[in-house]
C-alpha positions as CSV (number, residue, x, y, z in Angstrom):
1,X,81.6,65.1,18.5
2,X,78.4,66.4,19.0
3,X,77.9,66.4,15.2
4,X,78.3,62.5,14.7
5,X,76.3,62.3,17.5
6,X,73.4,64.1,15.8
7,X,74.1,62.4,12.8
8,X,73.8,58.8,14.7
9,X,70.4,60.1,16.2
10,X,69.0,60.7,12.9
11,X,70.2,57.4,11.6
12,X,68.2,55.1,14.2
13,X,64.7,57.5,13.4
14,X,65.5,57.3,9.3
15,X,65.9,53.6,10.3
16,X,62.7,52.6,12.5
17,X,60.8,55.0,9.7
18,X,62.3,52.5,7.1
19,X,61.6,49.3,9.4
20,X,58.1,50.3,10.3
21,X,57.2,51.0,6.3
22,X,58.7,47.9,5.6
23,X,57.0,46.0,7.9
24,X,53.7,47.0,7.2
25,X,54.0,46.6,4.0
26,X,55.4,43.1,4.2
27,X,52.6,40.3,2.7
28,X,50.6,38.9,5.6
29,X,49.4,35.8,5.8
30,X,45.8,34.8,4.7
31,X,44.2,33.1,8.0
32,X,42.7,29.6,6.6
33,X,40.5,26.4,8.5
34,X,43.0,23.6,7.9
35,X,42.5,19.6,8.4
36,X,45.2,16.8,8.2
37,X,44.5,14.5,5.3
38,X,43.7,10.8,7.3
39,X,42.9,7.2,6.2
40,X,39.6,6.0,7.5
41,X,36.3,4.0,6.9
42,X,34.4,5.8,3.8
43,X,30.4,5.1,2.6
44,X,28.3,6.0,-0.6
45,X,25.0,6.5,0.0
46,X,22.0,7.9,-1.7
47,X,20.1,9.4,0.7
48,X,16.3,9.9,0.4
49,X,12.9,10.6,2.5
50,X,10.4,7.6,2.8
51,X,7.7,6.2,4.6
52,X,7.1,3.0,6.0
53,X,3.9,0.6,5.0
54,X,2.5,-2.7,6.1
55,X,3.7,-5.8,3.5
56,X,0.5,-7.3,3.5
57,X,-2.5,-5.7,3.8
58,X,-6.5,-7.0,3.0
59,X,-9.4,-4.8,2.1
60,X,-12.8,-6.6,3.7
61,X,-15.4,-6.1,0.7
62,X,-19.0,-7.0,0.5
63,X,-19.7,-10.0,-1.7
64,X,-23.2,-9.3,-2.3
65,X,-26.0,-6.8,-2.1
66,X,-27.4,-6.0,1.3
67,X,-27.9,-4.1,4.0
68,X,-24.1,-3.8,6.4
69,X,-25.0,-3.4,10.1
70,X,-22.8,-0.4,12.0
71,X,-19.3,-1.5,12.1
72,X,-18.2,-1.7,15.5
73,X,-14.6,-1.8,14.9
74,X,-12.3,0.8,15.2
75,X,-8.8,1.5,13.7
76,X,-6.1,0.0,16.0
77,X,-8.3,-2.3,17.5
78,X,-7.4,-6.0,16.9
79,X,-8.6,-9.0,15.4
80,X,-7.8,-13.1,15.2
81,X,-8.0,-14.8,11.9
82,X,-11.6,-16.9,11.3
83,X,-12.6,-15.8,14.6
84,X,-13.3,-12.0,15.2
85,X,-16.3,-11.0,13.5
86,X,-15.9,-7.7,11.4
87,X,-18.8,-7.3,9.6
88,X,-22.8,-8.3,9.3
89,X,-24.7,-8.1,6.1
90,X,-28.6,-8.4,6.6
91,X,-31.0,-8.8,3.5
92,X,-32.1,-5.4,1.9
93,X,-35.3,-5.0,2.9
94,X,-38.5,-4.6,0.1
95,X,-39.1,-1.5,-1.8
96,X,-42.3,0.0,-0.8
97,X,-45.5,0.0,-2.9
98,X,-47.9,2.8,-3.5
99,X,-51.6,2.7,-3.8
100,X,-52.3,1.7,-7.1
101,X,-49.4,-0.7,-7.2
102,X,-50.6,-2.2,-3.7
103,X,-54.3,-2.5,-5.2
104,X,-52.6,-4.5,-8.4
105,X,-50.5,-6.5,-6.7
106,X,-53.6,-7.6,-4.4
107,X,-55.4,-8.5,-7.4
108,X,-52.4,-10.3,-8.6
109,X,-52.8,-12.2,-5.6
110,X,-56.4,-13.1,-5.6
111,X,-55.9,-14.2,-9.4
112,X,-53.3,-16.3,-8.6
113,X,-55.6,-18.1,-5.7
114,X,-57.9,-18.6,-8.0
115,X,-55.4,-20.7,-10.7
116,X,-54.4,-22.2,-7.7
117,X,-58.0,-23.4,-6.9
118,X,-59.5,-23.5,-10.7
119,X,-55.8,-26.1,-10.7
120,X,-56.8,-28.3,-8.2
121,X,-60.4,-28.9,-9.5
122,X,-58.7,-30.3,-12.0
123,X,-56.3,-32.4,-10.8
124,X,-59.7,-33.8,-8.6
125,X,-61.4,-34.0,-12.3
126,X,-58.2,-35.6,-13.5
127,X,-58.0,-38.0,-10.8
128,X,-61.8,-39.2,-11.6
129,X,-61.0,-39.8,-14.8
130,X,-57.8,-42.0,-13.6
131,X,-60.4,-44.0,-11.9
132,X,-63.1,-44.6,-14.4
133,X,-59.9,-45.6,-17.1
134,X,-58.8,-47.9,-14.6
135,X,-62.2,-49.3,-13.7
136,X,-63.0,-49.8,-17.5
137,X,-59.5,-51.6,-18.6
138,X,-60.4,-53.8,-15.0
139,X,-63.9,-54.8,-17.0
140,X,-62.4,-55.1,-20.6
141,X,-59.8,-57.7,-19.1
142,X,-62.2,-59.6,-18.0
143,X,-64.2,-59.8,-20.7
144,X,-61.1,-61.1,-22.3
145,X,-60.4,-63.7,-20.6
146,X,-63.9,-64.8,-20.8
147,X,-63.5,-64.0,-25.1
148,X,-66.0,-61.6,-24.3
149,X,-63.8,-58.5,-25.6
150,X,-61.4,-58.2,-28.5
151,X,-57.7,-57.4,-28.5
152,X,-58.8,-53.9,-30.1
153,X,-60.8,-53.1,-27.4
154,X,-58.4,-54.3,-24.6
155,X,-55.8,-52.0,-26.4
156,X,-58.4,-49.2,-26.4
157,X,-58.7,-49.5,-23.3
158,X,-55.3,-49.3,-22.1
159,X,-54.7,-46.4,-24.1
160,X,-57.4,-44.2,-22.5
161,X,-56.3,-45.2,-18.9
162,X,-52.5,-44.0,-19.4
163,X,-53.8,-41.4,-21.4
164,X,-56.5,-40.6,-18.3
165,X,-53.3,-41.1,-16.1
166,X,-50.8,-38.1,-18.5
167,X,-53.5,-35.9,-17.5
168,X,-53.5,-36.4,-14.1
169,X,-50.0,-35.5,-13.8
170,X,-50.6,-32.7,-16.2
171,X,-53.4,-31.1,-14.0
172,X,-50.6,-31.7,-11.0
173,X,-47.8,-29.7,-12.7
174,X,-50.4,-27.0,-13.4
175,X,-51.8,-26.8,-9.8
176,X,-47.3,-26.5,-8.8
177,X,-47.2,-23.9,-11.0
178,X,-50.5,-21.7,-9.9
179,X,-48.5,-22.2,-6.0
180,X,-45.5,-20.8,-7.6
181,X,-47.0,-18.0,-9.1
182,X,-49.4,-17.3,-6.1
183,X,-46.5,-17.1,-3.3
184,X,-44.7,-15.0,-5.8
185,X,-47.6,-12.4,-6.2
186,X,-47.7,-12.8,-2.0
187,X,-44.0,-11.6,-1.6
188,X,-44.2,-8.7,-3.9
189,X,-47.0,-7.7,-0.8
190,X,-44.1,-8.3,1.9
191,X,-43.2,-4.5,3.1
192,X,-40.1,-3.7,5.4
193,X,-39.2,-5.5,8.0
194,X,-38.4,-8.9,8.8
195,X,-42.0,-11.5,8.4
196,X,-42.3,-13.0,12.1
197,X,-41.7,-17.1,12.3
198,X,-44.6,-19.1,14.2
199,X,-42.1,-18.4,17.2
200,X,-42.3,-14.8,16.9
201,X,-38.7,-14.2,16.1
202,X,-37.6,-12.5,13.3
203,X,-36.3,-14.9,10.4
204,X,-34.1,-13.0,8.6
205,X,-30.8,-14.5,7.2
206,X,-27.5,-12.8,8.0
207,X,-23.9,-13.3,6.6
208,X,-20.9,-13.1,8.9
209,X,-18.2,-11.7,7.5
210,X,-14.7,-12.9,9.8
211,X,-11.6,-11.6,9.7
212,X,-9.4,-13.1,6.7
213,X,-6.1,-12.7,9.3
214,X,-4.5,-11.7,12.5
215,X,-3.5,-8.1,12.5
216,X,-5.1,-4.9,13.7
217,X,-7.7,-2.4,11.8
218,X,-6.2,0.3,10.1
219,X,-9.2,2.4,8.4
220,X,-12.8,1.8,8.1
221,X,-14.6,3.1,5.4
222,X,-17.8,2.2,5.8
223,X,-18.9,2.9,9.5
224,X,-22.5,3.5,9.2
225,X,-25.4,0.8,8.6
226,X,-26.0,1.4,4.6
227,X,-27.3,-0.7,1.5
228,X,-23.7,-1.8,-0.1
229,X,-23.4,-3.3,-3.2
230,X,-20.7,-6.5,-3.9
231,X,-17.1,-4.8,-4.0
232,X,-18.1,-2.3,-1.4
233,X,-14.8,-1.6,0.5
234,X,-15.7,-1.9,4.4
235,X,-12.6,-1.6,6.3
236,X,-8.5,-2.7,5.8
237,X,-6.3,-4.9,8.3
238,X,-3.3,-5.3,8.3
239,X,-0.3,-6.4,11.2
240,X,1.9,-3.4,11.8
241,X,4.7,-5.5,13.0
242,X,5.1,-6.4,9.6
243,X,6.0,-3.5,8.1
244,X,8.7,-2.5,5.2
245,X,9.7,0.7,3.9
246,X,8.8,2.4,0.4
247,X,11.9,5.0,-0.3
248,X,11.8,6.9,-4.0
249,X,15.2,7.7,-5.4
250,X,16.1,10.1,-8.6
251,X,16.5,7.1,-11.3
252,X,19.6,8.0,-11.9
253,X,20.3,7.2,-8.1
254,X,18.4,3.9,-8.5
255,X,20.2,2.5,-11.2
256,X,23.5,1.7,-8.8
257,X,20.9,0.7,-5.8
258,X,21.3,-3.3,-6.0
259,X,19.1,-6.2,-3.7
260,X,20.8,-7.0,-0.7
261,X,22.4,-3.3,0.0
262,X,22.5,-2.3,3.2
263,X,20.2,0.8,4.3
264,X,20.4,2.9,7.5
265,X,17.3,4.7,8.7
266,X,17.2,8.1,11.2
267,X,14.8,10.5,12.0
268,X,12.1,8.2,12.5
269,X,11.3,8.9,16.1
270,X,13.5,6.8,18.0
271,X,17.0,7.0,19.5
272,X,18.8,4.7,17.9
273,X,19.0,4.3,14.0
274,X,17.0,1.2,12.5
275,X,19.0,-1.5,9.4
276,X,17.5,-2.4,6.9
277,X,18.3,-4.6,3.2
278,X,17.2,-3.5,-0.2
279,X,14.9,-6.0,-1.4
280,X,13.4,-4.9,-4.6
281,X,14.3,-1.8,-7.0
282,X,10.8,-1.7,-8.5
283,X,11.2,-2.0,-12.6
284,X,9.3,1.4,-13.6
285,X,10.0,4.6,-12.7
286,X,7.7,7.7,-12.1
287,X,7.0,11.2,-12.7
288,X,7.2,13.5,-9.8
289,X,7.2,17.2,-9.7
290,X,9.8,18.3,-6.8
291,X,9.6,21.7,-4.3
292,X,11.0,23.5,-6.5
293,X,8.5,22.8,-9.3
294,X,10.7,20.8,-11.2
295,X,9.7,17.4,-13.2
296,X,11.9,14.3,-11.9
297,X,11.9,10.8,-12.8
298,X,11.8,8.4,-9.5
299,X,12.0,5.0,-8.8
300,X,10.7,3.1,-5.6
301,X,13.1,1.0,-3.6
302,X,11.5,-1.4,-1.4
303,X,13.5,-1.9,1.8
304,X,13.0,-5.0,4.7
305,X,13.6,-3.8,8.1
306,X,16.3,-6.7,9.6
307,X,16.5,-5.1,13.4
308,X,13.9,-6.9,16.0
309,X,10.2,-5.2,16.4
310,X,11.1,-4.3,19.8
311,X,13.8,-2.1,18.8
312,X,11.2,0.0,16.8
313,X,8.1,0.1,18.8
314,X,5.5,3.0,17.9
315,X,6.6,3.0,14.5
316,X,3.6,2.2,12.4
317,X,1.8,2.2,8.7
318,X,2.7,5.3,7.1
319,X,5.6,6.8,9.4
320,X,8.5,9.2,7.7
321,X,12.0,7.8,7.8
322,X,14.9,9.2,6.2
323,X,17.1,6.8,4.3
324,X,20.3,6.5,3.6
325,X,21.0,3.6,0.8
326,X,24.7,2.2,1.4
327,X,26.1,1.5,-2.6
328,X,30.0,1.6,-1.6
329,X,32.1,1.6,1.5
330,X,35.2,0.4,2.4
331,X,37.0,0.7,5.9
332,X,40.3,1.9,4.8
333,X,40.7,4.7,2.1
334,X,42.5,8.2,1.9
335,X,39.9,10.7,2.4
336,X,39.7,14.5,2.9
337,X,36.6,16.8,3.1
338,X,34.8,17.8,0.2
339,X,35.0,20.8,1.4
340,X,38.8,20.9,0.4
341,X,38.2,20.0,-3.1
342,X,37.6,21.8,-6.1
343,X,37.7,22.1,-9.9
344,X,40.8,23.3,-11.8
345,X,40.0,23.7,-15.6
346,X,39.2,19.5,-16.3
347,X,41.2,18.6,-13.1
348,X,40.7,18.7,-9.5
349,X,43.1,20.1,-6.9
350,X,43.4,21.0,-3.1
351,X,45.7,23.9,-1.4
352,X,48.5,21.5,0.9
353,X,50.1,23.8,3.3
354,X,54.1,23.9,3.0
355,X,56.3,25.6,4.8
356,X,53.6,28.2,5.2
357,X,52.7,28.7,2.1
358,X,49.4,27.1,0.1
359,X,50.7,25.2,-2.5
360,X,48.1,23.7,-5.8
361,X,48.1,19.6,-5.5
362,X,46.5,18.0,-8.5
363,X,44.7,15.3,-7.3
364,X,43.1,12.3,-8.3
365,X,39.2,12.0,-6.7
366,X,37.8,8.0,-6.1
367,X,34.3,7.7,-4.4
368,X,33.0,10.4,-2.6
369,X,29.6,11.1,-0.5
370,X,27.9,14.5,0.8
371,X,30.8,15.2,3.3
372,X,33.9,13.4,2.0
373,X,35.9,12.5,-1.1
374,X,38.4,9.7,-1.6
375,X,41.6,10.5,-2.9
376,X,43.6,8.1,-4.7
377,X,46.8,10.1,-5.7
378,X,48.3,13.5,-5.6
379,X,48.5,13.6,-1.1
380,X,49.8,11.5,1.4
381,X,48.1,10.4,5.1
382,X,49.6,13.5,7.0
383,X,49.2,16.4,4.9
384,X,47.7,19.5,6.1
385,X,45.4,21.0,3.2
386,X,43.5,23.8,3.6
387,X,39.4,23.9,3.7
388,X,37.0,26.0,2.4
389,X,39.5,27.6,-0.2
390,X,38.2,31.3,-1.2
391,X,39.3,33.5,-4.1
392,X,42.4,35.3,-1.8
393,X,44.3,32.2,-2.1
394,X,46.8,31.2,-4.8
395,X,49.7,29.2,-5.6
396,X,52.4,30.0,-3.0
397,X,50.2,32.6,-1.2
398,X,51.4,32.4,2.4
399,X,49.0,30.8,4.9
400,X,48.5,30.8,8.5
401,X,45.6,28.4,10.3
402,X,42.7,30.4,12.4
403,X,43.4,28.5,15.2
């Protein structure tokens, strides 16, 4: 008795030995993040960084040569259309003259009285002779008519007065002339400074340049009083509630962007995201070398803002925005994480948990975005597939989820 009761002692130990090598030695299953595969609303976008800029802006140039008075604009400040004034352009004053070119110019100047006064004796002599012609064909015709004189003579005579007369007018253009050339030689004397009028006021001309619309300033260029020249940029205005946004995609990206695609903008300051509508994919693309020092060929996509300005006050010219350009969606699709996907030779398959165990599921990928994939065949709304799939799991490796 006591023997079989030895033997029965030894029997459970030899078992539990047995039980507890089995059991540690028994697979155990690989813990895994799992999600249930669900039907839902899906998006494509291609999402970008942008800024925002002012549709219509005008550059204020000078139109001619002259002198710009100090600007007393500022940016931000505003302005009304063909009633604030935003510029003053004053005549450039003379060059000065040195010694020797004062002294010729002077002389210039007393010549030029002296055609003018050498002119008018002759107009006077000119004017005598007008007389005396006029007196003489006054005597011949009456000499005529008393058969005193001949026709030859009375011809002669009428020749020398309108000849007398040609040279009056003659000796008048010539004394015009000297005038002209005299005030010219007197405003080569003028210095700086404007000449004094008999009310001893300054008569200078100015031009007023107003502004061409209704907006705000946005730079000035040209602050300073300075000589400009015509084409002279002097400041920009533009109205920053007008504003649309500029947003460069990879061209590959642009070429499924289309007019009238909806665009969703975050990160630009406020709390709520802004709408937008793609307006124009512009037709020529660009080089652009990326952070990572790589060459890329962009596109520009030019987006209209469609929410109200008072749902995006502060934003102005210039302003970051991040974009995100809507080319597909639909509100009811199969979709799992991307996350859950991956390549299997040329197909693509996801881990659905069965009965504990990861099982392979070819399946068939539609659209997809950064964060999700739709899945047209191979799962069902309901299945439980596993995410984030690492190298320890295999077809009919037995599972169990972290939570």
């Amino acid at each position: 008795m006591r023997r079989i009761l030895k033997r029965m002692v030894w029997f459970v130990v030899l078992s539990a030995v047995v039980g507890a090598i089995v059991f540690a030695f028994r697979p155990q299953p690989v813990l895994v993040d799992t999600t249930i595969v669900r039907r839902g609303a899906l998006q494509v976008t291609v999402d970008e960084d942008g800024r925002t800029r002012i549709r219509e802006r005008y550059i204020v140039s000078a139109p001619l040569n002259g002198r710009l008075q100090r600007l007393t604009l500022d940016p931000g400040d505003s302005v009304r259309q063909n009633e604030t004034v935003v510029a003053t352009i004053e005549p450039v004053d003379p060059s000065l003259l040195d010694e020797r070119t004062l002294a010729e110019t002077r002389a210039r100047v007393s010549a030029a009285e002296a055609e003018v006064q050498r002119s008018t004796a002759l107009v006077e002599r000119a004017k005598v002779t007008v007389d005396q012609a006029e007196s003489e064909l006054g005597r011949i015709h009456r000499l005529a008519e008393q058969n005193g004189a001949s026709d030859e003579e009375v011809e002669a005579a009428q020749l020398a007065f309108r000849t007398a007369e040609r040279d009056h007018q003659a000796a008048k253009f010539s004394r015009e002339i000297a005038e002209f050339e005299r005030e010219l030689a007197q405003a080569a004397l003028i210095r700086s400074g404007a000449k004094a009028n008999g009310d001893g006021e300054a008569s200078a001309e100015y031009l007023v340049i107003r502004s061409p619309i209704s907006g705000d300033v946005l730079r000035v260029f040209e602050e300073n009083s300075r000589v400009v020249t015509p084409g002279t940029q002097l400041l920009e205005i533009g109205d920053p509630g007008d504003l649309e946004l500029e947003i460069d995609v990879l061209s590959s990206d642009g070429v499924g962007v289309r007019p009238g695609q909806d665009v969703i903008i975050d990160h630009w300051g406020g709390e709520q995201p802004l709408h937008g509508r793609v307006r124009l994919i512009e037709p020529s693309a660009f080089t652009k070398v990326s952070a990572l020092g790589v060459e890329e060929q962009r596109v520009n996509v030019i987006v209209d803002l469609t929410d109200p300005s008072e749902q995006r006050r502060g934003l102005g010219d210039a302003f970051r925005i991040e974009a995100h350009i809507v080319t597909w969606q639909n509100d009811d699709v199969l979709k799992v994480p991307t996350s859950a996907v991956f390549r299997s030779g040329s197909d693509w398959s996801v881990f659905a948990v069965r009965d504990g165990r990861a099982q392979q599921v070819t399946v068939e990928p539609g659209h997809r975005n950064s964060l999700e994939v739709e899945i047209v065949s191979g799962l069902s709304e309901g299945d439980e597939i596993v995410l984030y799939p690492g190298d320890r799991i295999r077809h009919g490796t037995l599972v169990q989820n972290r939570e």
